[in-house]
C-alpha positions as CSV (number, residue, x, y, z in Angstrom):
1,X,0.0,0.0,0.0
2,X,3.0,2.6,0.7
3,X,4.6,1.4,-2.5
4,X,1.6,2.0,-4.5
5,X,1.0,5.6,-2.8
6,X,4.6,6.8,-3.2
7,X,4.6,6.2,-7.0
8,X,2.5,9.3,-8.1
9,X,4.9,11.5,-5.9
10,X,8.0,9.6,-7.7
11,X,6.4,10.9,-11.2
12,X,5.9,14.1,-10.0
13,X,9.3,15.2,-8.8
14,X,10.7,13.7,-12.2
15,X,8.5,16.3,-13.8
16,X,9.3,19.5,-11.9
17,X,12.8,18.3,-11.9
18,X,12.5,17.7,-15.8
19,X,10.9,21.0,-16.1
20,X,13.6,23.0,-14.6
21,X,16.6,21.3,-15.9
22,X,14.7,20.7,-19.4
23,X,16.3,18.8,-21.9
24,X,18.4,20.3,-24.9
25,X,15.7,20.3,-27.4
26,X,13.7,22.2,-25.3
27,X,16.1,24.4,-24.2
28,X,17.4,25.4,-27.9
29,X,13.4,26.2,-28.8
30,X,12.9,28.8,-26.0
31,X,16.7,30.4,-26.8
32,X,15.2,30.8,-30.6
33,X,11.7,32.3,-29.7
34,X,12.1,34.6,-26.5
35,X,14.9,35.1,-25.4
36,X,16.5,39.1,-26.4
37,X,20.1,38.8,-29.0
38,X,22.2,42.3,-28.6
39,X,24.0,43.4,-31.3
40,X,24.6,46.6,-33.3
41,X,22.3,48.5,-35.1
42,X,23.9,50.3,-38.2
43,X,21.4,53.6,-39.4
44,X,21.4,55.4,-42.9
45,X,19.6,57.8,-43.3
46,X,18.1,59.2,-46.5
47,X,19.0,61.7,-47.4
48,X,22.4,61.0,-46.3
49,X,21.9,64.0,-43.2
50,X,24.7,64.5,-40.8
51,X,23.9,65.6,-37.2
52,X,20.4,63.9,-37.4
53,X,19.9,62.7,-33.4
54,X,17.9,59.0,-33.9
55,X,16.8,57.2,-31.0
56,X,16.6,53.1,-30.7
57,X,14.7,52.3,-27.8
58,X,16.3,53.9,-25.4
59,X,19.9,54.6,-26.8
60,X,20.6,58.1,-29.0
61,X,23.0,58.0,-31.5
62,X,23.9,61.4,-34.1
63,X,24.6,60.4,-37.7
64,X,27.9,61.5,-39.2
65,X,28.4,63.8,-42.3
66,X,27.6,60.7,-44.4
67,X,24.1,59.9,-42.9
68,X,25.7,56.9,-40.9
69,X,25.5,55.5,-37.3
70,X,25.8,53.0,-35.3
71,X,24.2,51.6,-31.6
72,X,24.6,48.7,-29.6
73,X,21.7,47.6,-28.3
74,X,20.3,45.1,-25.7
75,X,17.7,43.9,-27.9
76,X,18.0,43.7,-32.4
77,X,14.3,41.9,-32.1
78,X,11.8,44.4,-34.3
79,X,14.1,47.6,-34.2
80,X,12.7,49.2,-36.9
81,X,9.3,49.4,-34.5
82,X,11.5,51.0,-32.2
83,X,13.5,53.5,-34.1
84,X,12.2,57.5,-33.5
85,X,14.3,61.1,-33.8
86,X,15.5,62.1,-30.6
87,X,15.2,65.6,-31.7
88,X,13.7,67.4,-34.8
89,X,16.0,70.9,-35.3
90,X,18.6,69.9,-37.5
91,X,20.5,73.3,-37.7
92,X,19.2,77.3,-38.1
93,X,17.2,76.7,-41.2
94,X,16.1,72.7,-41.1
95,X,14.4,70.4,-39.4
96,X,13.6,66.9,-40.1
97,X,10.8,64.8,-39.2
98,X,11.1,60.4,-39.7
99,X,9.4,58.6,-42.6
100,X,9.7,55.1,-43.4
101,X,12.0,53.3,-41.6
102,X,12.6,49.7,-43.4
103,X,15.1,47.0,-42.6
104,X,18.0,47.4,-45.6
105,X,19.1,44.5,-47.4
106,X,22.4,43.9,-45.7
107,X,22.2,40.6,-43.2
108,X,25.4,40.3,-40.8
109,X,25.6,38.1,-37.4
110,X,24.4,40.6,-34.1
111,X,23.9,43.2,-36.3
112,X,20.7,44.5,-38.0
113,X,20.7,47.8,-40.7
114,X,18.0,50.5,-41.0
115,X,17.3,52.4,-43.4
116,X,15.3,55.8,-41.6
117,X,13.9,58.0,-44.4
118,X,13.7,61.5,-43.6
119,X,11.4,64.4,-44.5
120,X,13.2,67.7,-44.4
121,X,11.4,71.0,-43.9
122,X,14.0,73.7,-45.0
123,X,13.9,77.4,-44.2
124,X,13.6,79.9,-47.2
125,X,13.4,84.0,-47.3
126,X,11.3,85.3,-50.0
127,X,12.9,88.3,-51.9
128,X,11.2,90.5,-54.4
129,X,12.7,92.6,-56.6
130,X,11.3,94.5,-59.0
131,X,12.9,93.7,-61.9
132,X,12.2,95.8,-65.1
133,X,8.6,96.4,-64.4
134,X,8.7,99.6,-62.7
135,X,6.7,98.1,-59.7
136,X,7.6,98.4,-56.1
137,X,7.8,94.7,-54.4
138,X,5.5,96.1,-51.6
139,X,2.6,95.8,-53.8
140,X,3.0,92.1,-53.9
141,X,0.4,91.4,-51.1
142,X,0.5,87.6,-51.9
143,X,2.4,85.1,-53.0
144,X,1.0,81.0,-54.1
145,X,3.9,78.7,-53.9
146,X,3.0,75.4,-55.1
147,X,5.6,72.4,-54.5
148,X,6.3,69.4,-56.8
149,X,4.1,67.0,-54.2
150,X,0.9,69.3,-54.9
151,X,1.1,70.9,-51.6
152,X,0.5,75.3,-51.6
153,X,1.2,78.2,-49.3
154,X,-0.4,81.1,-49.7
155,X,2.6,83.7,-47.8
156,X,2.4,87.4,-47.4
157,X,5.8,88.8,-48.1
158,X,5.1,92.0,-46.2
159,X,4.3,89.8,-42.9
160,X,5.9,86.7,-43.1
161,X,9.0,87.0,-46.0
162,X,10.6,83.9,-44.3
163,X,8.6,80.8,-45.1
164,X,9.7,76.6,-43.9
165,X,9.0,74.4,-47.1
166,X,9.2,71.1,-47.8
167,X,12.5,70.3,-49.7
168,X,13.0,66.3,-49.5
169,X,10.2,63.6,-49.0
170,X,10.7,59.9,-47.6
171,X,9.4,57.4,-50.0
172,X,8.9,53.5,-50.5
173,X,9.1,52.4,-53.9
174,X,9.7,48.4,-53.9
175,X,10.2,48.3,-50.5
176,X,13.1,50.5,-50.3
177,X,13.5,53.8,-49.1
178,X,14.1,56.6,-51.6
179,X,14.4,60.3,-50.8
180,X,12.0,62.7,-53.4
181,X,13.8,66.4,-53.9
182,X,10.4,68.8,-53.2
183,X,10.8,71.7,-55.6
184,X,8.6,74.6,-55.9
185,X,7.4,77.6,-57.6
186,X,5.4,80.4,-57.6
187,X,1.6,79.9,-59.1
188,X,0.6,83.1,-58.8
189,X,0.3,86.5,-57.5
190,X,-1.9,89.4,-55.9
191,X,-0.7,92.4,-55.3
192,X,-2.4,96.4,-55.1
193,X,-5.0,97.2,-57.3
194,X,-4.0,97.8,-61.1
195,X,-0.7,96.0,-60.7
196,X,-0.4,92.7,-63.1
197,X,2.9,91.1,-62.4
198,X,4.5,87.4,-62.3
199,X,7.5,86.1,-61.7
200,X,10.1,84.5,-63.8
201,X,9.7,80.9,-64.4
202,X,11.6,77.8,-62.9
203,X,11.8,75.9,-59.8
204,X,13.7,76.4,-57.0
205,X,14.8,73.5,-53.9
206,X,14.7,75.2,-50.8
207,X,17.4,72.9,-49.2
208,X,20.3,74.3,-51.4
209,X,19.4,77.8,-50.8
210,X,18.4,79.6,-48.2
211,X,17.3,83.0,-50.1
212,X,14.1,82.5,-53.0
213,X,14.7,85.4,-55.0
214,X,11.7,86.5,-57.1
215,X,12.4,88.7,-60.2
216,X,9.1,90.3,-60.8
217,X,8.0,89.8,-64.6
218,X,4.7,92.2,-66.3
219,X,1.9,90.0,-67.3
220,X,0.6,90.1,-71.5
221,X,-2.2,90.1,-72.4
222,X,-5.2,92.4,-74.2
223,X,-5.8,96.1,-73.9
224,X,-9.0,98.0,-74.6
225,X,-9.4,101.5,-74.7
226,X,-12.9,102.9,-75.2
227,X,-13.1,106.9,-76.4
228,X,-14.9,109.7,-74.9
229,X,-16.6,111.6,-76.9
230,X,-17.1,108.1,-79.7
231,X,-14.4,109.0,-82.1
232,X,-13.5,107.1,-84.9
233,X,-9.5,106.3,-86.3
234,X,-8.3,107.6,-83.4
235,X,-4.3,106.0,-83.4
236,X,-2.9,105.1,-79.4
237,X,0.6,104.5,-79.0
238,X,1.6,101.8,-76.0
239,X,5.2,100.8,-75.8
240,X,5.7,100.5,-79.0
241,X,2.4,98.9,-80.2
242,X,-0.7,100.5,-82.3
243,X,-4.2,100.9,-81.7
244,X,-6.6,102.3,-84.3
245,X,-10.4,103.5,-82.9
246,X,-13.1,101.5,-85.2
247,X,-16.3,103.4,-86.1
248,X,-17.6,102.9,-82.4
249,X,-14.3,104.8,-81.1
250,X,-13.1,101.3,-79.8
251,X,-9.4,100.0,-80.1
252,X,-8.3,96.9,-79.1
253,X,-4.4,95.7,-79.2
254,X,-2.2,93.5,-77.3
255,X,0.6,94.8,-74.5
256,X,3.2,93.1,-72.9
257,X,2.9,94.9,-69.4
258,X,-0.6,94.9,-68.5
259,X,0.9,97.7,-65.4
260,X,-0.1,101.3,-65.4
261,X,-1.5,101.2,-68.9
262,X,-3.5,104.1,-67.9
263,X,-0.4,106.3,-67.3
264,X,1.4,104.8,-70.2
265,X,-1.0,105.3,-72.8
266,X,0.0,107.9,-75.8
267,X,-1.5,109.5,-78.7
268,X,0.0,108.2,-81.7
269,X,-0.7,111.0,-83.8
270,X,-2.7,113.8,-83.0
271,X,-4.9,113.5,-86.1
272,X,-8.0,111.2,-86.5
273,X,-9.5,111.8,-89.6
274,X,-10.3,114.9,-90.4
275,X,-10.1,115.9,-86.7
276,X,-7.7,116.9,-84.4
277,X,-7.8,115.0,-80.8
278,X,-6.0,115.6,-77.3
279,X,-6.1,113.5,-74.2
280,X,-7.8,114.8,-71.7
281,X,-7.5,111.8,-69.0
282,X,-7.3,108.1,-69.1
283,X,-9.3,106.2,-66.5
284,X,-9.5,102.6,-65.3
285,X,-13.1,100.4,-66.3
286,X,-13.7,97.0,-64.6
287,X,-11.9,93.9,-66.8
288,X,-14.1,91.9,-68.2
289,X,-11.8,88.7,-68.3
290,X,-8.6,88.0,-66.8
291,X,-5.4,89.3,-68.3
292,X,-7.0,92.6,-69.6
293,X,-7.2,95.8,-69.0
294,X,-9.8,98.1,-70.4
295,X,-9.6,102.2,-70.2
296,X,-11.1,105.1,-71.5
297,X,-9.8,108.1,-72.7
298,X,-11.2,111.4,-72.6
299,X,-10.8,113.7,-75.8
300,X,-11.2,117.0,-77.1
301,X,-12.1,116.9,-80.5
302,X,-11.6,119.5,-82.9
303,X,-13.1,119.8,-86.2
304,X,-12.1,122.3,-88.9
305,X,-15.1,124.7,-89.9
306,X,-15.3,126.9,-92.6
307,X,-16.6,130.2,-92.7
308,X,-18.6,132.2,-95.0
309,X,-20.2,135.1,-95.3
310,X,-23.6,136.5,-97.2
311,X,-25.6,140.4,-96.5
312,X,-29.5,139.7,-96.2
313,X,-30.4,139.5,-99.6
314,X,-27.8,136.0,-99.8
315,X,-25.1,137.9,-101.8
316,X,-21.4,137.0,-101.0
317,X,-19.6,139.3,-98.9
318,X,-15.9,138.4,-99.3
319,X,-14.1,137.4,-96.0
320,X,-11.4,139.7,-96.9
321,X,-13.3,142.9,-95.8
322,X,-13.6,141.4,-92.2
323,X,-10.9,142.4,-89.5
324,X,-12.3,140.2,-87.2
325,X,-14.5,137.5,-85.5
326,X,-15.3,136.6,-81.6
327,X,-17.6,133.2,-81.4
328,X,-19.0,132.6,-78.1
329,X,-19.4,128.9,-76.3
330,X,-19.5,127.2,-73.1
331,X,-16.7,128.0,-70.6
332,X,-15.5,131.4,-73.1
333,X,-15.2,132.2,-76.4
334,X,-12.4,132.6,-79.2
335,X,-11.5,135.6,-81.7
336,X,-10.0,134.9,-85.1
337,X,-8.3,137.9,-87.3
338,X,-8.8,138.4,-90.4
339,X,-5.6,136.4,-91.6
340,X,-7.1,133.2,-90.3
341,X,-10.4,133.3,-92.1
342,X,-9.1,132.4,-95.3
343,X,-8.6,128.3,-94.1
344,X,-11.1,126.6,-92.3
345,X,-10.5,127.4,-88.5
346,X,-10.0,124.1,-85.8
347,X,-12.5,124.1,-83.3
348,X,-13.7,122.6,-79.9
349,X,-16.7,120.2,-81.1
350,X,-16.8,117.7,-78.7
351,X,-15.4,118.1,-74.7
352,X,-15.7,114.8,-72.1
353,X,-17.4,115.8,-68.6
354,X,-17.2,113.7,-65.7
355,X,-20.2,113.3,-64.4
356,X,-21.3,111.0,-61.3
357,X,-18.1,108.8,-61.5
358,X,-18.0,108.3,-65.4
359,X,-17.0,110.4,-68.4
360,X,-19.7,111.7,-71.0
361,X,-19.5,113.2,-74.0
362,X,-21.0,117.1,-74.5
363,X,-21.0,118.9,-77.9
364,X,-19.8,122.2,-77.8
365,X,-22.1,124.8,-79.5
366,X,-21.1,128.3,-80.7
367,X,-22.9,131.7,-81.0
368,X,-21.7,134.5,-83.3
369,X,-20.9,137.6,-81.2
370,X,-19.7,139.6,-83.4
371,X,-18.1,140.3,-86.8
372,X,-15.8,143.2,-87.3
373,X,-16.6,144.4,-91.0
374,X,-14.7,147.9,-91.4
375,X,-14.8,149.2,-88.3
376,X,-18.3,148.1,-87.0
377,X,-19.9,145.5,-85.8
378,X,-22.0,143.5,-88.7
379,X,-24.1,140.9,-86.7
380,X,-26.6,141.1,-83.9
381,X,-24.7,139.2,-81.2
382,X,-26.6,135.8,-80.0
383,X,-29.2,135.6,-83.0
384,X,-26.7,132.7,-85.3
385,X,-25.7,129.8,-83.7
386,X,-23.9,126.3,-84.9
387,X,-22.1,123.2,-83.9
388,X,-19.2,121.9,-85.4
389,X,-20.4,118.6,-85.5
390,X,-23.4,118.6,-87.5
391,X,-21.5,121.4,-90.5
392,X,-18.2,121.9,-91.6
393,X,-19.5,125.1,-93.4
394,X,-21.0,127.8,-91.3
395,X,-23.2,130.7,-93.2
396,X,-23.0,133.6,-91.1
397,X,-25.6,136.7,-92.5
398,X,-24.4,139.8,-91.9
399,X,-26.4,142.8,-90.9
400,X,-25.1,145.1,-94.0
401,X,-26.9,147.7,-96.4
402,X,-27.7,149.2,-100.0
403,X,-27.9,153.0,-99.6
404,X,-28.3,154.7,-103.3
405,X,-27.0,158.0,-103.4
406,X,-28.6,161.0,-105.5
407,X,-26.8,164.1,-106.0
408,X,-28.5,167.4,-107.6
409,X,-27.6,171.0,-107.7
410,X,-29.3,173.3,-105.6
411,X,-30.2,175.6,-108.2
412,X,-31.9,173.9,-110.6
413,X,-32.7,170.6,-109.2
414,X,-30.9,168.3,-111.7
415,X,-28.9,165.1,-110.9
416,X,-25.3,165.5,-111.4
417,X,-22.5,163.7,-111.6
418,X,-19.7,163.9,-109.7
419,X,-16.2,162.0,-108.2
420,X,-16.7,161.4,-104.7
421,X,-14.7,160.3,-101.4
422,X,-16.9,157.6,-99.5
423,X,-15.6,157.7,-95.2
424,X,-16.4,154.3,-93.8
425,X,-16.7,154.2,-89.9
426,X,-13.6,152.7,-90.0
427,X,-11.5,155.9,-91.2
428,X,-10.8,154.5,-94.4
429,X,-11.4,156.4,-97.8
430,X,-13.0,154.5,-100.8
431,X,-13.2,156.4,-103.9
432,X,-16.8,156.7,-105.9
433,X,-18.4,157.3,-109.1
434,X,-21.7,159.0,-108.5
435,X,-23.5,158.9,-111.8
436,X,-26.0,161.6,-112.9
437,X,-28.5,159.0,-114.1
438,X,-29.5,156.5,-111.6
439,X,-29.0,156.8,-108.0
440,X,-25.8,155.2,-107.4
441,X,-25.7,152.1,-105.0
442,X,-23.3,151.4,-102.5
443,X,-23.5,147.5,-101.4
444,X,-23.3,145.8,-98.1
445,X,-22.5,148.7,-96.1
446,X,-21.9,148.2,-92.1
447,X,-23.8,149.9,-90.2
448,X,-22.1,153.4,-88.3
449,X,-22.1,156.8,-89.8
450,X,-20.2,157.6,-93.0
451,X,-19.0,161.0,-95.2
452,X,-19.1,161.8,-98.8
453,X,-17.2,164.2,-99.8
454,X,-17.8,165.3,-103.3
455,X,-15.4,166.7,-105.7
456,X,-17.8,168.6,-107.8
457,X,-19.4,170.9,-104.9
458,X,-18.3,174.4,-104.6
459,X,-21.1,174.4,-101.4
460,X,-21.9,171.5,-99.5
461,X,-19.3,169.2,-100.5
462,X,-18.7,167.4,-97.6
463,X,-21.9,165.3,-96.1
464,X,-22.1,162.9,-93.7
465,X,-25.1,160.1,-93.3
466,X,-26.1,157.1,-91.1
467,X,-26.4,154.1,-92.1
468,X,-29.2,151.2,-90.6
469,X,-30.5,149.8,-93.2
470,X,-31.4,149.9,-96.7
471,X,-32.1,153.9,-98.0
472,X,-31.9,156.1,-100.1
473,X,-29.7,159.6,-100.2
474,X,-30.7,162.7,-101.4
475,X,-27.2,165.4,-101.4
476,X,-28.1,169.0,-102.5
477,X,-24.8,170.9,-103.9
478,X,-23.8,174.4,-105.5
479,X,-22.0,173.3,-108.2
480,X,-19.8,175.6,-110.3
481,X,-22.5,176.0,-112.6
482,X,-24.8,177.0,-110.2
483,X,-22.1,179.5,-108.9
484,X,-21.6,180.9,-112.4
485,X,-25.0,181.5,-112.8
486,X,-25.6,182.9,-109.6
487,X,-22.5,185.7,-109.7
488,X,-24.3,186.3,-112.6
489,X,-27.4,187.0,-111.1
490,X,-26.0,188.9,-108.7
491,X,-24.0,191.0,-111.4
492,X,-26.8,191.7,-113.1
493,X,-28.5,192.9,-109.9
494,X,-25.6,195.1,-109.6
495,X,-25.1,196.4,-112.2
496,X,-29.4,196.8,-112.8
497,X,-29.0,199.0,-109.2
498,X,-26.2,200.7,-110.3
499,X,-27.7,201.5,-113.8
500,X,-30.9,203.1,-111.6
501,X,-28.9,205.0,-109.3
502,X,-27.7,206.7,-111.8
503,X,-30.8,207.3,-113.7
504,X,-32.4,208.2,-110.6
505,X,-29.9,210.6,-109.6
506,X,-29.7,212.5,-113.1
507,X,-33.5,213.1,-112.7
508,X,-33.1,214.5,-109.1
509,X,-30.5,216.9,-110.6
510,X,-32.3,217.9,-113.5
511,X,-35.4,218.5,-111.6
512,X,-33.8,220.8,-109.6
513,X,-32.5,222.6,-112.0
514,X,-35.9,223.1,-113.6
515,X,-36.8,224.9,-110.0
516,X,-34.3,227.5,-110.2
517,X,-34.8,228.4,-113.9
């Protein structure tokens, strides 16, 4: 009975006993499965970084120049789980952050190799220069950088000039690590209102360079320029290029520098047509489309006008016998001599006016004031009125008269004739005919006072009459004749008095006589 109980407690101690001791077989299985190896781990980093802190567990190691360290560590089971960046500043300007991190392909006894990709975030200064375009980098209010992975930044250079890009990228093509170089460049740009400016194109990798200099570049593109008043083949110069107005007083034309077109924009030639046009201003209008720019200009237009000149009755009165001219308008008035009437004279048809934020086009309208026609005035100031625009050839009427001119003796009534000296109110002299038939006329006389002076009076030669409209002149004169005749008159008188003096005093004497006898 002992026997039999002490048999189970036999096999038992054999099997705690076999259980500690274990046997070789069993022994090599747990070595294999649980039991930690140490060893070195061997790092590369890509990119090859030096100064790069990586941490295995609990051991820090710093890569060389080359990107390559080394750690002993307790454990080599599953290091690549265990593999992170001690620290993420690099130097000044970089910092790095861990990507893949892949066993390599070398195999060595106690030693197990990494390969720890790296992205690398690179710090980059943004400087703007102007570059030929005449525009001051702070305009640029905003800058879209766009990197070769399809990540943006929007930066404001005024605020923030100095930017941290992406320059390399960790990736895991086939199961090995490869390091991406992240370039970038600029998609586009805002800047102040009016400005249209890019850059110059290319890529740039912010880890070789610290400093992203952007050359600002104009922007093409397609210029419209509207006119104010409409006015057709109107040529505008803009740096070199032509634009012709169509029948609407619309020119369109491509630029290279869409900046400050307004302020840029020239006349190409002061003529359009048979016009003559000046810029008045040139003034911004809302783009309809990107990479235009549409203006308006704002013109005076001249047009040449010729005058001409007619009395009442539509008879010519030749422009020559005018001294001078003074047309009234809006704003003041101009005078023209008499030189200048003999080609057609330039004048103000159409003027802009800005008027509630936009330019509109007013036609200028013109009064005759007056019209200097040897030495007084021949028009009633007010009462004619034209516009440029709608004639080219004004008829002005002038207020001028037909006076006929009659000239008889005073002592027998006839009509005589006789060379005469006309005095117009201007002081000049013309010399006239007067007939002894008809009255003779004098045409298209100005109104004022005037003399005759008349060679063939001995009384009355000089007579002086006003002239308002059209009359007739009646002159009485003693004429030699009629002086003649009268001394004769008078002789006879005389000599009839004389004669009966005489007489008369014979008969006195000879009556007395009589009485003494």
């Amino acid at each position: 009975m002992r026997a039999a109980r002490a048999v189970p407690v036999l096999l038992a101690l054999l099997l705690v006993a076999a259980l500690a001791t274990g046997t070789p077989a069993a022994t090599a299985g747990v070595t294999k499965t649980t039991r930690a190896t140490a060893g070195v781990v061997a790092i590369q980093t890509v990119p090859a970084l030096g100064g790069v802190q990586v941490q295995v567990g609990s051991s820090v190691v710093t890569t060389g120049p080359d990107g390559f360290a080394s750690v002993w560590v307790a454990n080599l089971n599953d290091t690549a789980s265990r593999v992170s960046l001690a620290s993420t500043t690099l130097d000044a300007r970089t910092t790095v952050t861990l990507g893949a991190v892949t066993p390599a392909a070398v195999h060595a006894k106690h030693e197990s190799h990494l390969s720890v990709g790296l992205d690398v975030t690179s710090q980059v200064t943004l400087r703007i220069s102007g570059g030929a375009t005449g525009v001051a980098p702070s305009s640029v209010r905003l800058v879209r950088l766009h990197s070769l992975t399809g990540q943006t930044l929007l930066v404001a250079p005024g605020r923030t000039p100095t930017v941290r890009l992406l320059s390399r990228k960790s990736r895991l093509i086939a199961g090995v690590v490869t390091s991406q170089v992240v370039t970038w460049s600029v998609d586009s740009l805002q800047a102040s209102p009016g400005v249209s400016i890019t850059t110059a194109p290319g890529r740039f990798d912010p880890y070789t360079s610290a400093t992203w200099p952007l050359v600002l570049r104009p922007v093409r593109g397609t210029v419209i320029v509207d006119t104010v008043p409409a006015t057709p083949a109107v040529t505008f110069l803009l740096d070199g290029a032509t634009f012709t107005t169509d029948s609407r007083g619309r020119a369109t034309g491509t630029s290279g520098d869409l900046n400050d077109v307004d302020r840029r924009l020239r006349l190409g030639t002061p003529r359009a047509g048979a016009a003559t046009v000046a810029i008045l201003a040139v003034s911004r209008l809302r783009a309809a489309a990107s990479f235009q720019r549409h203006v308006v200009a704002a013109l005076s237009v001249r047009r040449p006008v010729s005058l001409s000149f007619a009395d009442t009755a539509g008879r010519p009165v030749p422009a020559s016998r005018i001294t001078r001219i003074q047309l009234d308008r809006t704003g003041g008035s101009v005078t023209f001599a008499s030189a200048e009437l003999a080609a057609p004279l330039l004048l103000l048809s159409d003027q802009p006016r800005f008027v509630d934020g936009a330019w509109q086009a007013q036609q200028v309208t013109y009064s005759v004031a007056s019209v200097t026609l040897e030495g007084a005035d021949a028009v009633f100031a007010g009462q004619q009125r034209f516009n440029p625009s709608n004639a080219s050839t004004w008829p002005i009427s002038l207020s001028v008269f037909d006076v006929g001119i009659t000239v008889r003796d005073v002592l027998f009534g006839r009509q005589v004739a006789s060379d005469a000296w006309v005095t117009r109110p201007d002081g000049a002299r013309l010399a006239v005919q007067l007939d002894d038939g008809q009255p003779t006329i004098l045409r298209s006389l100005v109104r004022g006072p005037y003399t005759v002076t008349l060679q063939s009076a001995v009384v009355g030669a000089n007579s002086t009459f006003l002239v308002s409209r059209d009359s007739q002149v009646q002159l009485r004169i003693v004429t030699p004749t009629d002086t003649l005749v009268l001394l004769l008159l008078l002789g006879g008188t005389a000599a009839s008095v004389l004669l009966l003096g005489r007489w008369w005093r014979r008969r006195a004497t000879a009556h007395d006589q009589e009485g003494h006898a």
